[in-house]
C-alpha positions, -999 to +999 in steps of 0.1 A: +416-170+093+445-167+071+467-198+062+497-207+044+505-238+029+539-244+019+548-271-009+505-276-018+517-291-049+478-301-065+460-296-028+457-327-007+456-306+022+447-266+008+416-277+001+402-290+033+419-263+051+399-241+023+365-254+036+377-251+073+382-211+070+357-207+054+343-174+031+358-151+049+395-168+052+423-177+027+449-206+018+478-191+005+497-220-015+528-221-026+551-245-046+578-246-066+558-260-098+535-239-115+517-265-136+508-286-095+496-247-089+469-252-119+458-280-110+450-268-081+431-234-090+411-257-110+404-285-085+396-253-061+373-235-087+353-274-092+350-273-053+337-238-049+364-229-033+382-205-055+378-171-032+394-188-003+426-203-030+456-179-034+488-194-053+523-181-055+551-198-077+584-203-055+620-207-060+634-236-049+654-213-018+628-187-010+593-188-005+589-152-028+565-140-004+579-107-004+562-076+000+534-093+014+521-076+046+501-103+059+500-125+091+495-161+090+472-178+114+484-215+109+513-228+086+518-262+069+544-273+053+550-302+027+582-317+013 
């Protein structure tokens, strides 16, 4: 299962959805701060979770997903 989470800031919500796809899924986070982004890599890598974490830095009009050919099998998004 592939997910993307939109505004993860430190992973209130990545995380659980990290346990829920399991090994063979990803959470790809994104936010506009990079510093919320470590934070969460290292709250992931504590968990065991790291494989199933992917962060991308955003601007604050675009998502900067681009050339990224990947489907997403559930979105969240948080303001």
């Amino acid at each position: 299962m592939m997910v993307l989470d939109v505004g993860s800031a430190m992973g209130y919500f990545s995380l659980p959805m990290a346990r829920m796809v399991g090994p063979g899924g990803k959470v790809v986070c994104v936010d506009v701060q990079p510093k919320m982004l470590q934070v969460l890599r290292r709250r992931a890598a504590a968990a065991g979770l790291a494989e199933q974490i992917e962060t991308h830095v955003s601007s604050e009009d675009a998502i900067g997903l681009q050339g990224r050919d990947a489907r997403f099998d559930f979105a969240s998004l948080s303001r």
